[in-house]
C-alpha positions in Angstrom: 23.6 72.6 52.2 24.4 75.4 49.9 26.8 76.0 47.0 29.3 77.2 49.2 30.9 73.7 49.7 34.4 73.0 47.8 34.9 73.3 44.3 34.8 70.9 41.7 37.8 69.2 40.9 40.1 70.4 37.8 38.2 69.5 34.6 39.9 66.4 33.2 40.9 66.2 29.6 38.2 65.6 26.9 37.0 62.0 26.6 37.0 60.4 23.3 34.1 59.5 21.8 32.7 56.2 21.9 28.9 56.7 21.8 28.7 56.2 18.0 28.7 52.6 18.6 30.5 49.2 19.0 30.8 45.4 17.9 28.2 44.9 20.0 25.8 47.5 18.8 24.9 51.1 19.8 26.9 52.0 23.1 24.7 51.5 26.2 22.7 54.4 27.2 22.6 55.8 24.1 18.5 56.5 25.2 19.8 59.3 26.7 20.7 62.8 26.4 24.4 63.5 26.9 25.3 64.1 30.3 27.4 67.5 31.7 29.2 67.1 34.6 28.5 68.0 38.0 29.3 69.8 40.5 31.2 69.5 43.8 27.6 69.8 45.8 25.8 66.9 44.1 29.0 64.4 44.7 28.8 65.7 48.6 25.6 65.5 49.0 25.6 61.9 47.2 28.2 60.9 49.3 26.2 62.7 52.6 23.4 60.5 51.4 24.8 56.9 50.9 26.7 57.6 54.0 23.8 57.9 56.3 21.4 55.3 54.8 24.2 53.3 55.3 24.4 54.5 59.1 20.3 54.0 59.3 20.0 50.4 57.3 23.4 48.5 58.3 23.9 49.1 61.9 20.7 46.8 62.6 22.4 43.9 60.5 25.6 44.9 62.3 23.8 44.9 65.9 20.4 46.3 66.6 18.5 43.3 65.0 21.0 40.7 67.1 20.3 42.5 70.5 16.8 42.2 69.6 16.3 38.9 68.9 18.3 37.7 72.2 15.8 40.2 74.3 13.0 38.6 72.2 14.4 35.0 72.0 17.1 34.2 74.5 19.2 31.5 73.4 17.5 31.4 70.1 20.7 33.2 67.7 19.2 31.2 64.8 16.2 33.3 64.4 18.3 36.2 63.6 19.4 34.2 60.6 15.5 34.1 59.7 14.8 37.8 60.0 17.7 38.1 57.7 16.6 35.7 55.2 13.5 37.1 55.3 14.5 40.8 54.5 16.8 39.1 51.6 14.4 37.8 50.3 11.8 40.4 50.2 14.9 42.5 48.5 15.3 40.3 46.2 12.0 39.7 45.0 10.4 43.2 44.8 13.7 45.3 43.8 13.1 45.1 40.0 9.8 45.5 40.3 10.4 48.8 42.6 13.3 49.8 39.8 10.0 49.8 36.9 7.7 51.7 39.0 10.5 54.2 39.4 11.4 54.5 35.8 7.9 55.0 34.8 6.7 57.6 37.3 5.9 60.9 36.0 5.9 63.4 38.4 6.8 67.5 39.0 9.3 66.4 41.1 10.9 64.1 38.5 11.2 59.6 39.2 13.5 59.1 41.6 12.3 62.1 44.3 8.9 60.2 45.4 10.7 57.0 46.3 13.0 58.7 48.5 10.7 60.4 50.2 8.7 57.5 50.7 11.7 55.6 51.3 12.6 57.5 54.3 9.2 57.6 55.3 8.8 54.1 55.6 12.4 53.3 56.9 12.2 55.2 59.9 8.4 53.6 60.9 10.7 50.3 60.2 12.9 51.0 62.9 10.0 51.9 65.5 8.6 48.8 64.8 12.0 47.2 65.4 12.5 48.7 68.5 8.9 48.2 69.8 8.4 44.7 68.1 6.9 42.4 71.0 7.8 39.0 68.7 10.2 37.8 66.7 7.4 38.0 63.8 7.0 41.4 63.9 10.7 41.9 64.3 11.2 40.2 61.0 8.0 42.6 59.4 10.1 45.8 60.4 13.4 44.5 58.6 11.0 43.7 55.8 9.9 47.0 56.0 13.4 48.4 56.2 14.4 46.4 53.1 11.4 48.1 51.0 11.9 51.9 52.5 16.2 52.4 53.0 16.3 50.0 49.8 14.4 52.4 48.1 16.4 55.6 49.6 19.3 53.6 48.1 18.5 52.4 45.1 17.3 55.9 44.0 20.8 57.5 45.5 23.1 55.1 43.2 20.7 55.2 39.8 20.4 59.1 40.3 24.5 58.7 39.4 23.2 56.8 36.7 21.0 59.6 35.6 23.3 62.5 36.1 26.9 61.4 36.1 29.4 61.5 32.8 31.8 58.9 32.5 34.8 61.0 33.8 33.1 61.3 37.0 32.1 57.9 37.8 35.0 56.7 38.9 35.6 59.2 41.4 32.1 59.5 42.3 32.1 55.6 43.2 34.8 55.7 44.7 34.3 58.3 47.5 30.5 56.9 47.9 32.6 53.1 48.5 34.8 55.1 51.2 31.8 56.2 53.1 30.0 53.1 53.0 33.2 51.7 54.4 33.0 54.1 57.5 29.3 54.5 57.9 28.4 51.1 59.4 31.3 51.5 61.8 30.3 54.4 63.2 26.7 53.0 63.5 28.1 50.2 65.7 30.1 52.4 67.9 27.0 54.7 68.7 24.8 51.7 68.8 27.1 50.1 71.0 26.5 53.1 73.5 22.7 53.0 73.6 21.9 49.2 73.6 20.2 49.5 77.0 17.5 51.6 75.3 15.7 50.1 72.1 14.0 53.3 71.3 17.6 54.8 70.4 19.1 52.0 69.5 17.4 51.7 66.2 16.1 55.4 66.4 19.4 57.1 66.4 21.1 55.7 63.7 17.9 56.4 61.6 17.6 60.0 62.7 21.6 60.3 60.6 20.0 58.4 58.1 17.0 61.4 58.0 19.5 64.3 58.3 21.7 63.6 55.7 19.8 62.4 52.8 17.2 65.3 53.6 19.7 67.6 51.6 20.1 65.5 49.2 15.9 65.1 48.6 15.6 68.8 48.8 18.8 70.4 47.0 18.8 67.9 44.2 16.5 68.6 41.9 14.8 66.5 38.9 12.7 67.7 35.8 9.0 68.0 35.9 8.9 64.8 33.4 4.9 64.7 33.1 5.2 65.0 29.4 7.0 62.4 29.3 5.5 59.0 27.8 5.6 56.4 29.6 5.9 53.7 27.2 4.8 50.4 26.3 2.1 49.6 29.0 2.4 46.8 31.6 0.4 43.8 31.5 1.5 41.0 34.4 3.4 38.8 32.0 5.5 41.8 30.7 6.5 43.3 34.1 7.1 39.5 34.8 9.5 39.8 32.2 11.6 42.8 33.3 12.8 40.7 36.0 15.5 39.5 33.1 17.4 40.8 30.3 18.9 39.6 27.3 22.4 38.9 27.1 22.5 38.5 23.3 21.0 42.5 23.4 22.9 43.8 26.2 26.6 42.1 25.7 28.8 44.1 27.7 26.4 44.4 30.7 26.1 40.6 30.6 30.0 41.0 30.9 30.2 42.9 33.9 27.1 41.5 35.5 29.2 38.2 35.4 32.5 39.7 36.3 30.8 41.1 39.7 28.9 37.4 40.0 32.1 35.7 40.0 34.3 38.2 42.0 31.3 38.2 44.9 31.9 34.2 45.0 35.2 34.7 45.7 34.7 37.1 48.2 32.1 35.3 49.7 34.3 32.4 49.9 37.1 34.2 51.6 34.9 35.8 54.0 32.1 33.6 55.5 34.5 31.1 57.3 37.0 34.0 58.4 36.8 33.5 62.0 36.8 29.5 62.0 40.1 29.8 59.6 41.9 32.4 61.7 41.5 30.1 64.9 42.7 27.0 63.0 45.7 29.1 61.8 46.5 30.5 64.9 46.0 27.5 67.2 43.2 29.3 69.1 39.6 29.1 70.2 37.3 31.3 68.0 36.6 33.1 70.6 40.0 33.7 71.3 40.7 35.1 67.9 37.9 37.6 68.3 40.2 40.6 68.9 42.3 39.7 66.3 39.5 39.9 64.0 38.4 43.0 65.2 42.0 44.7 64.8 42.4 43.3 61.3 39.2 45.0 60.6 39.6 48.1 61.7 43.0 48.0 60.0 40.9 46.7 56.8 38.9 49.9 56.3 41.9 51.8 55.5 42.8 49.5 53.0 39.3 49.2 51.4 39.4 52.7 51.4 42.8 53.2 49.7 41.5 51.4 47.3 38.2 52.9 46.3 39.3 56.0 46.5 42.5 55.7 44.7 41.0 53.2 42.2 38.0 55.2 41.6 39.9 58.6 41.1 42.9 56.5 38.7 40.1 54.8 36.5 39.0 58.3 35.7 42.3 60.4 35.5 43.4 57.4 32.9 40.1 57.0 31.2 40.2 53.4 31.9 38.1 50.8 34.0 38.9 46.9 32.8 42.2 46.9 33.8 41.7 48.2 37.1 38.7 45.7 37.4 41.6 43.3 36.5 43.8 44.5 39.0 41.5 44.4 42.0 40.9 41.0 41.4 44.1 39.9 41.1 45.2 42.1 43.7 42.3 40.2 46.3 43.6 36.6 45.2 47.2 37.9 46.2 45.8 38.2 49.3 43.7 35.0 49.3 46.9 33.4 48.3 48.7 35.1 51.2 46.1 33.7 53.7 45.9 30.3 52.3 50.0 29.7 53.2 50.0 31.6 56.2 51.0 30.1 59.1 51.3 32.9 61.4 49.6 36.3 62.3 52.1 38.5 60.1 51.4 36.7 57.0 47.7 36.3 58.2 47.5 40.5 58.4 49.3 40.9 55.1 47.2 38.7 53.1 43.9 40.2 54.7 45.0 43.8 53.9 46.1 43.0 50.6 42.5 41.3 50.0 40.6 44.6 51.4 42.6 46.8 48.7 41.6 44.6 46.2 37.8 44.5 47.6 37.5 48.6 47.3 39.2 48.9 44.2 36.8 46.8 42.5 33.5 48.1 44.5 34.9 51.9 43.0 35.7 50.5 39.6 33.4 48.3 39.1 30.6 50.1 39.9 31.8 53.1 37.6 32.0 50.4 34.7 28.5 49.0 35.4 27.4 53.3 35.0 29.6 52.7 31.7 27.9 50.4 30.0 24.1 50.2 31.6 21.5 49.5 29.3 18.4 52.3 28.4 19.7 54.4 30.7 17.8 57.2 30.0 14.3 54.7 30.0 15.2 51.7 32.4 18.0 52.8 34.7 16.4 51.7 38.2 15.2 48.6 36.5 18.8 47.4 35.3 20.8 48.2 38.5 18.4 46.1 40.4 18.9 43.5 37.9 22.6 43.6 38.6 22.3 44.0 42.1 21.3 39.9 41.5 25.3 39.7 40.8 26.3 40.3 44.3 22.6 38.7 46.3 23.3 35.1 44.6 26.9 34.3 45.7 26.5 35.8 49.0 23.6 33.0 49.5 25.1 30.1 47.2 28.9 30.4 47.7 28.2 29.6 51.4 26.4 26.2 50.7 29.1 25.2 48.4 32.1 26.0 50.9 31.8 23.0 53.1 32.2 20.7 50.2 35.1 22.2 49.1 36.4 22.4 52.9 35.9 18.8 52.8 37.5 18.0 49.4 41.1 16.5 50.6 40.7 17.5 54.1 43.0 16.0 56.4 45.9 18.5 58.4 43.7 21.2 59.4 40.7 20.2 61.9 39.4 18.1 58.9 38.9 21.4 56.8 40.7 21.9 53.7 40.9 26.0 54.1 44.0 26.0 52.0 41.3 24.8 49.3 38.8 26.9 49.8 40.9 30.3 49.9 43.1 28.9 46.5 39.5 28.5 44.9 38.5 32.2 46.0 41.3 33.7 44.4 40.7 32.4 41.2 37.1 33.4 41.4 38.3 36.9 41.9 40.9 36.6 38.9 38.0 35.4 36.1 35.6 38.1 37.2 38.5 40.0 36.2 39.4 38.9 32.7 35.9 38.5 32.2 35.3 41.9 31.8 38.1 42.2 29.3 35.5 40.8 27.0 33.8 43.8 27.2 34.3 46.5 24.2 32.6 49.7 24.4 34.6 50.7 27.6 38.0 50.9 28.1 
């Protein structure tokens, strides 16, 4: 990649200054040098990056890892829910502690460098053993394995925007990352789709995207030697123990957003997980039946998402604002919600699900630029604190579906004994207070 790729975009009017502090103390990040902005080759190639670990790490959840487990374990689908669970919780476990060891590694190539090298390293041996697995077990190892090394890719992509982006870039930046996230998985099922009869390429193909377009990104972006720098207070077991949390009481507006995101991810968890069981009650159909409906909607659903990450992403900038556009996408998702939970027919059905997937990639853009906004010790603890919040959005998605059936059974009675209407009312409002929740946040517009 060289600097030949399109310029930056117009410089956008000075931002006011807000680092000299707020109610709730000195603004987050304030570690930190200032930041400059970048150029139009970093956002490309971070974009080029996400893109194709996206490509190399979703397409097994997507496909590769179901095809595998039927070769492995015909008639067995619940194991794929263990290999999952099992990569979840791995994730969820070690990704703070992964975020530490990043933010204190001294190297000539700078933190965040090693771990994406190693990340790639040990993400493509995951999908060899994925494809070559000769159990279940060691099926569920790979995923593992997958977790720790396109994690890592990951992780490092998203906190180097930390590290390097001003606050009237984020937005933007967000939002075209949110856009090819969108895309990336799709195309990884289409090309998957086309090799399933060979395992080797199944998982190995998607990967070698994965390889060629973070590559650029390793060797083109550059980090500081930071050997001189200290490392800090040193770690003894109870105090890396301890970096698992944060203080709420210290970190105010963080605590904001990470419940904001918490909330909205309920919601959309709600509205999501029992999709294909509510379209088929709506529609009078089998779920099979309402397969291709689905499918459709979907496709249909990117554009939407996309519409609005990009154009939430690039507005939130352009305006110098990010609450009320965290506001909007959330009230803009329980519109939809709303839309869904009255429907009676497929119109109503595809205007409610389209409305919901604007609101879903407004707030991914937004939101994300806030949480870049307001981070704590950004220029100490970056990795650390975006693994923290990535807790916000790994809860609901395992909670909110053990809680939907009781609400599906609160007042059932018209509907196959399943009180959707409930249940889609409920994730609407979820949406709308992880909206105004974030109005309680003060050092960011």
């Amino acid at each position: 990649m060289s600097d030949t790729a399109p310029p930056p975009a117009p410089a956008l009017p000075p931002v006011p200054p807000t680092s000299a502090g707020t109610p709730d103390g000195p603004r987050p990040g304030d570690d930190a040098e200032p930041l400059a902005r970048v150029g139009a080759r970093y956002i490309w190639l971070q974009v080029l990056g996400q893109f194709g670990v996206f490509v190399a790490f979703i397409t097994p959840i997507a496909i590769s890892l179901a095809i595998r487990v039927d070769q492995l374990a015909p008639g067995h689908e619940e194991y794929l829910g263990y290999v999952t669970g099992a990569g979840a919780a791995f994730s969820v476990l070690t990704g703070v502690f992964v975020g530490v060891w990043s933010d204190r590694t001294r190297t000539r190539i700078g933190r965040r460098r090693p771990f994406m090298i190693g990340g790639v390293v040990i993400g493509v041996g995951s999908l060899v053993v994925m494809a070559l697995a000769p159990s279940v077990a060691v099926l569920a190892l790979g995923w593992v394995l997958a977790q720790l090394g396109w994690g890592s890719v990951l992780g490092s992509l998203q906190t180097s925007m930390a590290d390097r982006l001003p606050e009237e870039q984020r937005g933007r930046v967000a939002g075209l990352t949110g856009f090819a996230t969108q895309v990336a998985p799709v195309l990884g099922v289409g090309v998957s789709g086309a090799l399933s009869g060979d395992n080797l390429l199944l998982f190995l193909v998607p990967g070698a995207v994965g390889v060629l377009l973070t590559v650029p990104f390793i060797v083109f972006v550059h980090e500081p030697d930071n050997r001189h720098v200290p490392r800090g207070e040193r770690l003894t077991p109870r105090r890396l123990l301890t970096k698992v949390v944060f203080n709420p009481r210290e970190h105010t507006d963080y605590a904001w957003n990470w419940l904001g995101r918490f909330l909205f991810y309920f919601g959309l968890t709600f509205n999501t997980t029992f999709t294909a069981f509510f379209f088929a009650s709506r529609l009078g159909v089998s779920v099979a039946e309402v397969a291709p409906v689905i499918t459709g909607l979907s496709l249909f659903g990117i554009l939407a998402t996309t519409v609005g990450a990009i154009g939430g992403g690039f507005l939130s900038d352009r305006l110098r604002r990010r609450r009320a556009f965290v506001l909007g996408a959330g009230v803009v998702f329980a519109a939809g919600a709303v839309t869904m939970a009255f429907a009676d027919g497929i119109v109503l059905l595809a205007v409610g699900s389209l409305l919901a997937s604007v609101g879903i990639g407004a707030f991914s853009a937004v939101d994300q630029a806030l949480l870049l906004d307001v981070l704590p010790r950004r220029g100490t603890e970056a990795m650390r604190f975006m693994a923290i919040f990535s807790f916000a959005t790994s809860i609901p998605q395992a909670v909110a579906p053990l809680l939907a059936p009781f609400i599906l059974a609160a007042g059932a009675s018209a509907e196959g004994g399943q009180n959707y209407l409930l249940l889609y009312l409920v994730a609407g409002i979820c949406t709308v207070l992880g909206g105004l929740v974030v109005l309680r946040i003060r050092s960011v517009r």
